[in-house]
C-alpha positions as CSV (number, residue, x, y, z in Angstrom):
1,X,-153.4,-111.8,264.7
2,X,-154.8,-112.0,261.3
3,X,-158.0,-113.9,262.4
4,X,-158.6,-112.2,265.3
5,X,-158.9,-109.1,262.8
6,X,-160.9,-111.0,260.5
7,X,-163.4,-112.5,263.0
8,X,-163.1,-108.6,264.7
9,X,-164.2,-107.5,261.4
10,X,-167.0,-110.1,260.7
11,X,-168.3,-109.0,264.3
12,X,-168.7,-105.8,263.8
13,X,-170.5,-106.3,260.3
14,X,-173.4,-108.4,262.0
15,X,-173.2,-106.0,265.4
16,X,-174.2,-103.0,262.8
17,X,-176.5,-105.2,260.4
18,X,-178.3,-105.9,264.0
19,X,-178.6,-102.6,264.7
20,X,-180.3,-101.5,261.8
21,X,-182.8,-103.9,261.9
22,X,-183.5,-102.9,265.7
23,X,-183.9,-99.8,264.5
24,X,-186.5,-100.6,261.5
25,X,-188.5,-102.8,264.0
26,X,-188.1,-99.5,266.8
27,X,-189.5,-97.1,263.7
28,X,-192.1,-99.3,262.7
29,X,-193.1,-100.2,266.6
30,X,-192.9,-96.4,267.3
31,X,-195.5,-95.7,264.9
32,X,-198.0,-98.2,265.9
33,X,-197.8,-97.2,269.1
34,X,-198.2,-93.6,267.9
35,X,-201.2,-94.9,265.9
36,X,-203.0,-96.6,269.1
37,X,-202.2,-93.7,271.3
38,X,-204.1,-91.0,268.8
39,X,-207.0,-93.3,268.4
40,X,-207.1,-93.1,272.4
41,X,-206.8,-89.9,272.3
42,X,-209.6,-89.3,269.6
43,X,-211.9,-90.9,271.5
44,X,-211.5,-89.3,274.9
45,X,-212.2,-85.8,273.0
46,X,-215.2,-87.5,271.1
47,X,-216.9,-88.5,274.4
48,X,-216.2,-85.7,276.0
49,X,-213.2,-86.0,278.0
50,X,-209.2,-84.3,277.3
51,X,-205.7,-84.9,276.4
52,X,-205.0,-85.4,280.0
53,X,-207.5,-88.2,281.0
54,X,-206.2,-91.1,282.8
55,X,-207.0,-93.9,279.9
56,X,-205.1,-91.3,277.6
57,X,-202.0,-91.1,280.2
58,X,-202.4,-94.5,280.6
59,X,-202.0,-95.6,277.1
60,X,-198.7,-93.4,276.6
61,X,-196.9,-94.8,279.1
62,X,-198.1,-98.8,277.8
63,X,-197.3,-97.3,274.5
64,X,-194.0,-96.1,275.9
65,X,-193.5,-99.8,277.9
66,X,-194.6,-101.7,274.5
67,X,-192.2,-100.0,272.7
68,X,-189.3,-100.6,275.0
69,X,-190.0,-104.0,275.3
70,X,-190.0,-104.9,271.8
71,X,-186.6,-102.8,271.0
72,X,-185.1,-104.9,273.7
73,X,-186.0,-108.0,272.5
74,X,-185.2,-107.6,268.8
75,X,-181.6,-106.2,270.0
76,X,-181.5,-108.9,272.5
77,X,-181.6,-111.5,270.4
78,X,-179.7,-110.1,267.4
79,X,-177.2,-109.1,270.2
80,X,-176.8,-112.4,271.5
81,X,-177.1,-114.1,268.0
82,X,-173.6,-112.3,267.4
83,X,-172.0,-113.3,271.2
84,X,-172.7,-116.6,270.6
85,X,-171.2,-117.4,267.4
86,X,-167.9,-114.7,268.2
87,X,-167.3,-115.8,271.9
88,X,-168.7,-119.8,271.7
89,X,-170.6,-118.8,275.0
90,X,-174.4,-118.8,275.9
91,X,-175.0,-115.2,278.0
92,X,-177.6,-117.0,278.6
93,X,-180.3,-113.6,280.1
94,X,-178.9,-111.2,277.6
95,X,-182.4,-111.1,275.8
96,X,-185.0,-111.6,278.3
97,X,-182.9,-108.9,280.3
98,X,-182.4,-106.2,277.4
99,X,-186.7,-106.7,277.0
100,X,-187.0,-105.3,281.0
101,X,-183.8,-102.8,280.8
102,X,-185.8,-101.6,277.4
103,X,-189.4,-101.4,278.8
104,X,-188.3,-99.6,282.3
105,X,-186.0,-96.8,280.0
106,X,-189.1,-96.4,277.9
107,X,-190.9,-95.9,280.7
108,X,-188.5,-93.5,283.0
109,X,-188.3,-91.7,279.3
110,X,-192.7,-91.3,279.7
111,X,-192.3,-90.3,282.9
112,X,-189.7,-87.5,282.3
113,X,-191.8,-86.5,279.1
114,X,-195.2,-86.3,281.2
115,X,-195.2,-82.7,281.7
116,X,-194.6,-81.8,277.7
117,X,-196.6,-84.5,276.6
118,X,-199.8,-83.6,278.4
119,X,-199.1,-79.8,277.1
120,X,-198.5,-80.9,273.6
121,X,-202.0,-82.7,274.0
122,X,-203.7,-80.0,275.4
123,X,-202.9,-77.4,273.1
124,X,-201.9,-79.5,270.1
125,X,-198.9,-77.6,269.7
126,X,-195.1,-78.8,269.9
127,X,-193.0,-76.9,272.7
128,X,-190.3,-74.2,272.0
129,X,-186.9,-75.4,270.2
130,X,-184.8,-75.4,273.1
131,X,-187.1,-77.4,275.4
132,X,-187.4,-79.8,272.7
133,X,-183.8,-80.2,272.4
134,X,-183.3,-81.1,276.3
135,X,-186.5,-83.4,276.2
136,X,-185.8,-85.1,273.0
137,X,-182.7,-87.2,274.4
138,X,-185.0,-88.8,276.7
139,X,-186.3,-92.1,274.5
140,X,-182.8,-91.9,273.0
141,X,-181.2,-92.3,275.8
142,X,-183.2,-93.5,278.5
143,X,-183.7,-97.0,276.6
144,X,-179.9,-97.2,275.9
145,X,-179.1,-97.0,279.4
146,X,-181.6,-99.0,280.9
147,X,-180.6,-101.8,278.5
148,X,-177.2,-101.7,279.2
149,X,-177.1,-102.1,283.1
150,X,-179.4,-105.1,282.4
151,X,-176.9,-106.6,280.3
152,X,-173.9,-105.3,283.0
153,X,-175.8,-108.7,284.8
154,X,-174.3,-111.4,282.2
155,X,-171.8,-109.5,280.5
156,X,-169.6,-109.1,284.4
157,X,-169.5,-112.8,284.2
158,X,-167.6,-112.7,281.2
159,X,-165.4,-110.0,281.8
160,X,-163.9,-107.9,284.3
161,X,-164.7,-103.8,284.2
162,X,-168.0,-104.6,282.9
163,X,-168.8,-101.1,283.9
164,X,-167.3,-99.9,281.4
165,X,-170.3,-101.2,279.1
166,X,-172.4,-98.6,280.7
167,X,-170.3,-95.7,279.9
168,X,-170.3,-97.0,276.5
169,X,-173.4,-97.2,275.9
170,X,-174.3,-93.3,277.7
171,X,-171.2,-92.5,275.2
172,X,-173.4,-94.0,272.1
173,X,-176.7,-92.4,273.0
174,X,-175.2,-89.2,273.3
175,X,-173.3,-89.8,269.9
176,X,-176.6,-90.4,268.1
177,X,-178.1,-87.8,269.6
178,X,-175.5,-85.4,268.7
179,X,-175.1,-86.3,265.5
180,X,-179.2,-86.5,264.7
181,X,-179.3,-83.1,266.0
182,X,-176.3,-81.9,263.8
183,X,-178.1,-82.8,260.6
184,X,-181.1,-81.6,261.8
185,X,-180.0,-78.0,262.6
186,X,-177.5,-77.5,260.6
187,X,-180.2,-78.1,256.9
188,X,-178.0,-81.3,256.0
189,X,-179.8,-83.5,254.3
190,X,-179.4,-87.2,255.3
191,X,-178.3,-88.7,252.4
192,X,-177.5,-92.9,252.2
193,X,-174.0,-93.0,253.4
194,X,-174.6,-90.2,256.0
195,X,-177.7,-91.0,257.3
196,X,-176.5,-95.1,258.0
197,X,-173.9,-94.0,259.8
198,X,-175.7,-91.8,262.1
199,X,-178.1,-95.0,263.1
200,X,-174.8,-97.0,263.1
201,X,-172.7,-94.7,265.4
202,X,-174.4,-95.7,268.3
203,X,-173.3,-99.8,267.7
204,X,-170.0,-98.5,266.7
205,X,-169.4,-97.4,269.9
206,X,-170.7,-100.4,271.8
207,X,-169.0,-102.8,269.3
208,X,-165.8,-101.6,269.6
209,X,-166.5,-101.4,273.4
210,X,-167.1,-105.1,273.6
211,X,-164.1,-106.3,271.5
212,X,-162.0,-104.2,273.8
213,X,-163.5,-105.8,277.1
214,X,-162.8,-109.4,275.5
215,X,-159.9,-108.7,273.8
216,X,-158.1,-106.7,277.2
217,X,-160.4,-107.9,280.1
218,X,-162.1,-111.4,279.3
219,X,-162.0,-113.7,282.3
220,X,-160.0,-116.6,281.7
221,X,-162.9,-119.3,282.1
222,X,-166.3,-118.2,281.0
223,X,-169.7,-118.9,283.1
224,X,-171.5,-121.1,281.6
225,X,-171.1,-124.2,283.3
226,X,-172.6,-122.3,286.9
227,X,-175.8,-120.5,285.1
C-alpha cells in the first residue's frame, strides 16, 4: 500500500512536470506561428490583396496544424516517458498518435474560428466579450479532445473503460478554461502558486484519471507481446 502511494505520488510529480513543459513548448510554438501568420498577412496587404486571401487562410490553418502537431508530440512523448517507467509497458502509438489527435483538434479549432478570425483580420479589431468567451474554448479544448480519443487507441488495450479517458480529458479542458477565465474576469492577478496550478489543473485531472483506470480497471495481462 505504501509504495503504490509513493510511486502514485512520484507519477503524478513527472505527469505535472510534463505538462508544463508542454505547455512552454505550446506558448513558445504559438507565438511563432503567430509571428509567420502576420508576416503573411503583411504581405498580402503590401501587394495589394486582404486579410481574407487564400495564402492568408491558408497559413492559419498550417499555422493552426503546426501547432497541434508539435503540442502533441512534446506531450506524447513526456506522456509516454512517464507510462513507461510507472506501468513497465511500451504503449507503443501513444506519441505518434497524440501528434495526429493534436494537429486534427488544432485544425477543427481553425475551422470553428474561421468566421472571427477573418473578421478580426478585416477590421483589425477583436470581437465583443461574450463571443470571445464561446470562441476562446476552441484551441483549449478542441486539441485536448482530439488527443485523447487518439490515445483511447493504446490506452483500451491496457485497460478496460478506456472511455472514461475521454471524459477526462473534456472534464480538464473545461477545468482550465474555467479557471483561466475566473482570473481573468474576476481582476485576480496570477501570482506563482495560483497561476501553476491553473496550467496544472488540466494534468491533475487526467493524472488522477489514469491511476484510477490502472489501479480499478487495468487488464490483467498487458499488450505488448501482440503490437
Amino acid at each position: 500500500m505504501i509504495y503504490q502511494v509513493m510511486t502514485g505520488m512520484r507519477f503524478m510529480l513527472l505527469w505535472l512536470a510534463g505538462s508544463l513543459i508542454t505547455i512552454g513548448v505550446a506558448i513558445l510554438t504559438a507565438g511563432l506561428m503567430l509571428a509567420l501568420v502576420s508576416i503573411v498577412v503583411s504581405i498580402s496587404l503590401l501587394t495589394g490583396g486582404t486579410g481574407t486571401a487564400p495564402l492568408v487562410q491558408a497559413s492559419v490553418l498550417l499555422a493552426f496544424a503546426v501547432t497541434g502537431a508539435v503540442i502533441g508530440l512534446s506531450d506524447g512523448s513526456l506522456q509516454q516517458a512517464v507510462l513507461r517507467q510507472k506501468y513497465q509497458a511500451q504503449f507503443r502509438g501513444w506519441r505518434w498518435l497524440s501528434v495526429i489527435g493534436g494537429s486534427a483538434g488544432m485544425l477543427l479549432a481553425a475551422l470553428a474560428l474561421n468566421l472571427p478570425l477573418t473578421r478580426m483580420l478585416v477590421t483589425l479589431r477583436l470581437p465583443a466579450a461574450p463571443e470571445l468567451l464561446f470562441y476562446g474554448i476552441m484551441p483549449v479544448l478542441l486539441p485536448m479532445v482530439g488527443m485523447s480519443i487518439a490515445r483511447w487507441f493504446v490506452l483500451r488495450r491496457y485497460v478496460v473503460g478506456a472511455w472514461t479517458w475521454v471524459l477526462a480529458n473534456i472534464v480538464a479542458g473545461l477545468v482550465l478554461y474555467s479557471l483561466i477565465i475566473s482570473f481573468a474576469t474576476g481582476g485576480l492577478l496570477l501570482t506563482l502558486l495560483p497561476g501553476l496550478f491553473v496550467l496544472v489543473s488540466p494534468a491533475i485531472v487526467t493524472g488522477f484519471a489514469l491511476l484510477w483506470l490502472f489501479q480499478f480497471n487495468a487488464r490483467s495481462t498487458f499488450p505488448d507481446a501482440f503490437y
